[in-house]
Jmol script that loads the backbone (N, CA, C; Angstrom):
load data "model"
ATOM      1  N   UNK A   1     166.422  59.763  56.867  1.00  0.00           N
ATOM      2  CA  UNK A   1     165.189  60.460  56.592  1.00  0.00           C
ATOM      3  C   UNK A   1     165.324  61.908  57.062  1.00  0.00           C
ATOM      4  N   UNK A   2     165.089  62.957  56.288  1.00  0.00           N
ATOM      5  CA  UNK A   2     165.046  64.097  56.877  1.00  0.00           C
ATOM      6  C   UNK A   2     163.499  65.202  56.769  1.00  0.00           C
ATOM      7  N   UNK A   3     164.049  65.602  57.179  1.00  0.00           N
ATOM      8  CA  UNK A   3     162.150  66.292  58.046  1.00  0.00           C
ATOM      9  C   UNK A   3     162.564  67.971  58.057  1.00  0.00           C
ATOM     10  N   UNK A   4     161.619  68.565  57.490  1.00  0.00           N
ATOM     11  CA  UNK A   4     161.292  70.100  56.880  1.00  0.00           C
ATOM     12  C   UNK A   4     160.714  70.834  58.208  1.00  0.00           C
ATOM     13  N   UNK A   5     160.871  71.155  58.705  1.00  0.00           N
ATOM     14  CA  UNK A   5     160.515  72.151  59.908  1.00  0.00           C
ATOM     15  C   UNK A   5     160.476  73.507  59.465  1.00  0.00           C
ATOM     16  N   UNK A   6     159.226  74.312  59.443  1.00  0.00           N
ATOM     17  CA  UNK A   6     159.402  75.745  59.452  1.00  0.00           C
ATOM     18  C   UNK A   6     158.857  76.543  60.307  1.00  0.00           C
ATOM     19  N   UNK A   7     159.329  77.524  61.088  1.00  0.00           N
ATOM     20  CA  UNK A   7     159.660  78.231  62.470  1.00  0.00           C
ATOM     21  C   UNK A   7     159.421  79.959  62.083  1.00  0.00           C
ATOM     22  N   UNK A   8     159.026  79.961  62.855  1.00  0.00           N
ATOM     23  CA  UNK A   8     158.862  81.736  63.062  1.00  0.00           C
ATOM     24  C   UNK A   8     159.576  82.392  64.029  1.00  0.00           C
ATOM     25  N   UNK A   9     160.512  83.436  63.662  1.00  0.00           N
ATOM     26  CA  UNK A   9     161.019  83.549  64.826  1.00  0.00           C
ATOM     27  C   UNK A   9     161.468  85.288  64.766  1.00  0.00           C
ATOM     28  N   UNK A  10     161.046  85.451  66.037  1.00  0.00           N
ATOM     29  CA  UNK A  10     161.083  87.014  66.705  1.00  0.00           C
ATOM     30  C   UNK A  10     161.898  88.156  65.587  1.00  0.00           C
ATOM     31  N   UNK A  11     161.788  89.217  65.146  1.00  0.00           N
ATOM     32  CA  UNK A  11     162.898  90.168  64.591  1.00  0.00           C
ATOM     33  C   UNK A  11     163.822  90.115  64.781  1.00  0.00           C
ATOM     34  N   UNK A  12     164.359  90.014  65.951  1.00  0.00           N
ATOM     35  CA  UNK A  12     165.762  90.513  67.063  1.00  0.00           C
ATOM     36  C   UNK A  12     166.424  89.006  66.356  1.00  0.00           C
ATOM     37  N   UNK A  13     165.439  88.038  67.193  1.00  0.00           N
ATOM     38  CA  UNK A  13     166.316  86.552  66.655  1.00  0.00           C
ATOM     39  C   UNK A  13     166.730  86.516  65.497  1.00  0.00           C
ATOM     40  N   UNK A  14     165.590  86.736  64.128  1.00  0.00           N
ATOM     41  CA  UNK A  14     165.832  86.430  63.086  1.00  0.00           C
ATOM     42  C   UNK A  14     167.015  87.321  62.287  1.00  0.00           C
ATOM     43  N   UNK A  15     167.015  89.137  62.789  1.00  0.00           N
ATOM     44  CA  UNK A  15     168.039  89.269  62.603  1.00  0.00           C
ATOM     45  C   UNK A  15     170.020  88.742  62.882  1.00  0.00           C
ATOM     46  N   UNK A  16     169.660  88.661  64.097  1.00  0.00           N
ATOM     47  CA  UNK A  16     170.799  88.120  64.985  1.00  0.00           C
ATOM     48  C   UNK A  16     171.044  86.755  63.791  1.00  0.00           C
ATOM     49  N   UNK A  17     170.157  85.710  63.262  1.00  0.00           N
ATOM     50  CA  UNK A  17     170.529  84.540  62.982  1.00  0.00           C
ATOM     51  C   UNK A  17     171.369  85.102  61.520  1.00  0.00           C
ATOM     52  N   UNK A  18     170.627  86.039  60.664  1.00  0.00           N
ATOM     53  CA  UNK A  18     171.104  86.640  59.491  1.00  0.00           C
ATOM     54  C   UNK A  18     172.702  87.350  59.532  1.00  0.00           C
ATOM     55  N   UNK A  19     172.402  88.075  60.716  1.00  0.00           N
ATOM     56  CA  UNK A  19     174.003  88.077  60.787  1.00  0.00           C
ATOM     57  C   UNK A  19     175.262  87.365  61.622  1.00  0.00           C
ATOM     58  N   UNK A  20     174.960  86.249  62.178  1.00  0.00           N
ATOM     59  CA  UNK A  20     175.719  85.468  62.420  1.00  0.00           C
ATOM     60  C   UNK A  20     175.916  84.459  61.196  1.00  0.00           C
ATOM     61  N   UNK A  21     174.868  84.214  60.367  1.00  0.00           N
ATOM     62  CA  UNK A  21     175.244  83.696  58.946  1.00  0.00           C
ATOM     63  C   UNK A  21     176.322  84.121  58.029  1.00  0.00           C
ATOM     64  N   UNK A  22     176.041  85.578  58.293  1.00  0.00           N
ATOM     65  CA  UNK A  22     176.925  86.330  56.930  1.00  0.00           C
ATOM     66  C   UNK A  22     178.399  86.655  57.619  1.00  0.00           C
ATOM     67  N   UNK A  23     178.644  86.796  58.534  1.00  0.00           N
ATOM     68  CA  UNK A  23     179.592  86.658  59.617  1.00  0.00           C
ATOM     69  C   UNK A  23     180.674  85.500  60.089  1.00  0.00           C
ATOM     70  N   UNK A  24     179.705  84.401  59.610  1.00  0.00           N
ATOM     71  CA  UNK A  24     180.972  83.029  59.745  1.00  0.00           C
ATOM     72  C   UNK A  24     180.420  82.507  58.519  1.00  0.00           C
ATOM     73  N   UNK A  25     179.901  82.655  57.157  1.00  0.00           N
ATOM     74  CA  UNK A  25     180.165  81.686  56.196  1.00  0.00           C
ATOM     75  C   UNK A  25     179.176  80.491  56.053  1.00  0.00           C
ATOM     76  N   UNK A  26     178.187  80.516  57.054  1.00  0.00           N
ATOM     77  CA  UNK A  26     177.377  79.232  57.643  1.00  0.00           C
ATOM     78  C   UNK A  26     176.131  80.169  56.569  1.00  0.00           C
ATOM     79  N   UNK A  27     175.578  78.395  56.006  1.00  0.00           N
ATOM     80  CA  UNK A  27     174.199  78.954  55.827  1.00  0.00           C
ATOM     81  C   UNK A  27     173.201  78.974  57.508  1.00  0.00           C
ATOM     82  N   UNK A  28     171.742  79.668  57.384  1.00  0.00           N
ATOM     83  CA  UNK A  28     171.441  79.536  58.365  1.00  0.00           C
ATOM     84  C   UNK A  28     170.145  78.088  59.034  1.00  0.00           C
ATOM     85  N   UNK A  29     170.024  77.543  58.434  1.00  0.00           N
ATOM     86  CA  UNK A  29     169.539  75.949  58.055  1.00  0.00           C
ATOM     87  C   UNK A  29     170.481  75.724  59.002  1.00  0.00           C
ATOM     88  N   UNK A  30     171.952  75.412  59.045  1.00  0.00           N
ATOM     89  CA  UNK A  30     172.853  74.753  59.411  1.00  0.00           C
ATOM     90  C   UNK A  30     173.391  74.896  60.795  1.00  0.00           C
ATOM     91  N   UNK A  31     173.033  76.425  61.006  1.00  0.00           N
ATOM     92  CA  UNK A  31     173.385  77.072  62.384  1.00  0.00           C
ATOM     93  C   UNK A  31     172.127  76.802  63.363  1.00  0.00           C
ATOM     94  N   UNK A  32     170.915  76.595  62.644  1.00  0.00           N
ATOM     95  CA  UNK A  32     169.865  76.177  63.447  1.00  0.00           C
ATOM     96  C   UNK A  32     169.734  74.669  63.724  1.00  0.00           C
ATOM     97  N   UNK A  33     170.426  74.079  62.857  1.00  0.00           N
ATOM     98  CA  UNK A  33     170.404  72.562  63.145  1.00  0.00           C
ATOM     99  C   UNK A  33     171.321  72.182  64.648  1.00  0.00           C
ATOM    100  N   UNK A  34     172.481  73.068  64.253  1.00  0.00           N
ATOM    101  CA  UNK A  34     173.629  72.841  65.234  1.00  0.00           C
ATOM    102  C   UNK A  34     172.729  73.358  66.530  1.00  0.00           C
ATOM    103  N   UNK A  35     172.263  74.099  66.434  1.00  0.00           N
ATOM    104  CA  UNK A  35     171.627  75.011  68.171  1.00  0.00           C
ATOM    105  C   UNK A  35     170.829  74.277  68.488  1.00  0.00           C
ATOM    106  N   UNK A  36     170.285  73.149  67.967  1.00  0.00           N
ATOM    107  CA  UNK A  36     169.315  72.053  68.035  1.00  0.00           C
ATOM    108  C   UNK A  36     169.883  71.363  68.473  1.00  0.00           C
ATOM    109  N   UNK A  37     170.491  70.733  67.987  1.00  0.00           N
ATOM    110  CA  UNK A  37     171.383  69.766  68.457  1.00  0.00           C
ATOM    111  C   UNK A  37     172.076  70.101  69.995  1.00  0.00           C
ATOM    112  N   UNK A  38     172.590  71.609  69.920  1.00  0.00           N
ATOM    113  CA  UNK A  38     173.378  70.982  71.299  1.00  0.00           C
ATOM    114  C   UNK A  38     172.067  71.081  72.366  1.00  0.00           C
ATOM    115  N   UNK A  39     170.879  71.582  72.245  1.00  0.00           N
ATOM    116  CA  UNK A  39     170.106  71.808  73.104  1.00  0.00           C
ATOM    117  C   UNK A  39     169.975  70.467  73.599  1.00  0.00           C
ATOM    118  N   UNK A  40     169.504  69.865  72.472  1.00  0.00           N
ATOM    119  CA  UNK A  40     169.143  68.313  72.936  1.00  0.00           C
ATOM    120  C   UNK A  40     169.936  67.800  73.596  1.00  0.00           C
ATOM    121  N   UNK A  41     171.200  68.130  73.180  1.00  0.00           N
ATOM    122  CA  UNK A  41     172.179  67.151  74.054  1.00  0.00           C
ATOM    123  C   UNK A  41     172.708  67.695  75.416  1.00  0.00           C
ATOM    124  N   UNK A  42     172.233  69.118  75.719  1.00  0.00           N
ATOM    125  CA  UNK A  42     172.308  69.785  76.947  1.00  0.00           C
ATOM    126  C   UNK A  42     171.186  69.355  78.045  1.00  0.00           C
ATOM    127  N   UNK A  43     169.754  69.047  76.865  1.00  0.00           N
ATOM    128  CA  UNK A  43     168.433  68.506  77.714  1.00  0.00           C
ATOM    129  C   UNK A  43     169.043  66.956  78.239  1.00  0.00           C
ATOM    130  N   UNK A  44     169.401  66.432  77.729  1.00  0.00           N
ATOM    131  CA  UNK A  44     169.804  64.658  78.227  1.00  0.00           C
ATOM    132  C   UNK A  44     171.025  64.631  79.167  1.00  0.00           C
ATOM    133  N   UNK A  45     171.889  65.756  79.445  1.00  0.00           N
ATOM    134  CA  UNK A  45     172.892  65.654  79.823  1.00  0.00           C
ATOM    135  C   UNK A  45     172.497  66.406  81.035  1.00  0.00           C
ATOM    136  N   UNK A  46     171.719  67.213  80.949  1.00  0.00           N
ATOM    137  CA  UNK A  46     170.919  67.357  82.594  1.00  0.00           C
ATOM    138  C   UNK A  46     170.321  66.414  82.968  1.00  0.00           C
ATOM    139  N   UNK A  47     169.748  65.767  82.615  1.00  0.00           N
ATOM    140  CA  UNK A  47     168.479  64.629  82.832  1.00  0.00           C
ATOM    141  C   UNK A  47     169.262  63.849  83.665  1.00  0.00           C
ATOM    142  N   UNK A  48     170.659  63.105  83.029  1.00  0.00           N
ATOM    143  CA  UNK A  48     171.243  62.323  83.534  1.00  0.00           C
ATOM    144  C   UNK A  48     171.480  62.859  85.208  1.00  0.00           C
ATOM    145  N   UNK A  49     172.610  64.108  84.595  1.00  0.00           N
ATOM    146  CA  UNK A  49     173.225  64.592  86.053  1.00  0.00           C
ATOM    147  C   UNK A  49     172.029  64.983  86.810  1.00  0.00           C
ATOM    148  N   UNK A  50     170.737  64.948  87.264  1.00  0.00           N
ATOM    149  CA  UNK A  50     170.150  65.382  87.765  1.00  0.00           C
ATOM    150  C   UNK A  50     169.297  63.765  88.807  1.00  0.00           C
ATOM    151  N   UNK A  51     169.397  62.609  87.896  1.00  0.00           N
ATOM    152  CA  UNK A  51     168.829  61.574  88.104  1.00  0.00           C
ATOM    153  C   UNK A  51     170.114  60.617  88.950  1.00  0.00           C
ATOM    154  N   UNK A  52     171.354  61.117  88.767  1.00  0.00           N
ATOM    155  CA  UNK A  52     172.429  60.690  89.280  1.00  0.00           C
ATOM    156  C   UNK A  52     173.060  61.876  90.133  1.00  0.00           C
ATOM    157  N   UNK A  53     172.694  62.540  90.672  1.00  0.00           N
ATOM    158  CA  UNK A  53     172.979  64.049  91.746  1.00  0.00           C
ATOM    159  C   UNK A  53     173.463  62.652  92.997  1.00  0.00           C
ATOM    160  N   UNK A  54     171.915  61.955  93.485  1.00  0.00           N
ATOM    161  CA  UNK A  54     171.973  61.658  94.644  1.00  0.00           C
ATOM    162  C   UNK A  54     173.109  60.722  95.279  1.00  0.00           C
ATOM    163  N   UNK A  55     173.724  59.945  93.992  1.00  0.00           N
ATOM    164  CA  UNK A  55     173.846  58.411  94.041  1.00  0.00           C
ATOM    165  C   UNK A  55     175.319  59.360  94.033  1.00  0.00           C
ATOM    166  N   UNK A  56     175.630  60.395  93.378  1.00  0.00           N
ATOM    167  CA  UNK A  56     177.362  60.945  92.895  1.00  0.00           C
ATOM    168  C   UNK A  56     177.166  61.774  94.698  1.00  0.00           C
ATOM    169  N   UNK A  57     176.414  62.456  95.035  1.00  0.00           N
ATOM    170  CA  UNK A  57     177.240  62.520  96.786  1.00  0.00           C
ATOM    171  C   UNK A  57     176.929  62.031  97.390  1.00  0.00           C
ATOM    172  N   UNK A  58     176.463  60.820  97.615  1.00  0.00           N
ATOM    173  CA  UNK A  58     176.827  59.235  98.496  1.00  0.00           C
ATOM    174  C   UNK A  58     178.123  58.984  98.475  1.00  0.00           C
ATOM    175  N   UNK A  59     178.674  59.140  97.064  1.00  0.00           N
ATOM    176  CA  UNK A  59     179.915  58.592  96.914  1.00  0.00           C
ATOM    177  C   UNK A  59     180.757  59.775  96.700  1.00  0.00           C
ATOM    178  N   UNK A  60     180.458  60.650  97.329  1.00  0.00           N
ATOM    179  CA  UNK A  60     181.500  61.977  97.797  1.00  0.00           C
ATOM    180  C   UNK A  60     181.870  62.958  96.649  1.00  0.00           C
ATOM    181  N   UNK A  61     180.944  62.962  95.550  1.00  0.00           N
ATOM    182  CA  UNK A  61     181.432  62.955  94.387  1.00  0.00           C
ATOM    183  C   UNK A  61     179.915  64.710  94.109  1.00  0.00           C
ATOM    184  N   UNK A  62     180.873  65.640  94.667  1.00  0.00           N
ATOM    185  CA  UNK A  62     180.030  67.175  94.196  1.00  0.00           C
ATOM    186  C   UNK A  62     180.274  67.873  93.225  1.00  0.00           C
ATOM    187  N   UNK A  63     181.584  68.151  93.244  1.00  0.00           N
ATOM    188  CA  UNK A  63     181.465  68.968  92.427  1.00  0.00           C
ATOM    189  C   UNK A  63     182.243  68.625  90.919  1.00  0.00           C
ATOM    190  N   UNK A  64     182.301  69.377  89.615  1.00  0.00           N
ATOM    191  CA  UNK A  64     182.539  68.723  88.515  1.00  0.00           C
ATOM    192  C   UNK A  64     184.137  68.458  88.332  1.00  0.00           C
ATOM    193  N   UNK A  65     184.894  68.925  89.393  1.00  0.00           N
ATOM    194  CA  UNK A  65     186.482  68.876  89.586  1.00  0.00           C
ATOM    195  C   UNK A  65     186.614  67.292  90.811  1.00  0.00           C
ATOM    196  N   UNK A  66     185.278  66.778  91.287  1.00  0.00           N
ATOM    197  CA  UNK A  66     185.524  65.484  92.050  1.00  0.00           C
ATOM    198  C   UNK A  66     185.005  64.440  90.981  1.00  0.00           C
ATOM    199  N   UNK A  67     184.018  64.901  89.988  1.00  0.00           N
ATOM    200  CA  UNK A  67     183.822  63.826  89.349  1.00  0.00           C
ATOM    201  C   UNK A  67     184.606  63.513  88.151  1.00  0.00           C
ATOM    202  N   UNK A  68     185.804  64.814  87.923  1.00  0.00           N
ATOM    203  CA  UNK A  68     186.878  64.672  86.649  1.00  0.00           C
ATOM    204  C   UNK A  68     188.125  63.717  87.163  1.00  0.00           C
ATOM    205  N   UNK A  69     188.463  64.067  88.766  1.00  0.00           N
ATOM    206  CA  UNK A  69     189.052  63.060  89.169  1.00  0.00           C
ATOM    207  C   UNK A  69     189.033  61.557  89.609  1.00  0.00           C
ATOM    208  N   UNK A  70     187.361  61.291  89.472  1.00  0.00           N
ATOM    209  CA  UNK A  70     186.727  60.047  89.358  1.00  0.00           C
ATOM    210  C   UNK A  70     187.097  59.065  88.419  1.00  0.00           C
ATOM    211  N   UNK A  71     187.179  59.819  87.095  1.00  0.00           N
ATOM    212  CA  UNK A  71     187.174  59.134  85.967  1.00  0.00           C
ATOM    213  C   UNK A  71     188.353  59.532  85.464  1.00  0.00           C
ATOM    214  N   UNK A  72     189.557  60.356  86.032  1.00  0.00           N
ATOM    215  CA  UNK A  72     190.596  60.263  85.402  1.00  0.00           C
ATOM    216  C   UNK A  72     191.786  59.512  85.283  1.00  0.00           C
TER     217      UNK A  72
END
end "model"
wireframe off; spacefill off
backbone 0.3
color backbone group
């Protein structure tokens, strides 16, 4: 199912989006989908690390070079 969203957005932005369009080949539909997307997945991916902060330095686990060696 897909869903029509229409947005207003600042001069500066809307220019900036126009020429990052004409600049890589991207329509701009597509470049706004993608910036969507990673937001969301930047919003959930804090959520997590933020709900699991306490429980990762219990288990000695601070910074993102202790938790790469966790799981490597």
């Amino acid at each position: 199912m897909r869903t029509v969203l229409s947005i207003s957005l600042p001069g500066k932005i809307a220019s900036e989006l126009d020429a990052c369009a004409k600049s890589t080949g991207r329509n701009k539909s597509d470049i706004v989908k993608e910036s969507i997307s990673q937001y969301l997945w930047e919003t959930k991916y804090k959520a997590v690390r933020k709900s699991l902060g306490a429980k990762a330095k219990k288990a000695g686990l601070v910074t993102d070079e202790d938790i790469f060696r966790a799981v490597s």
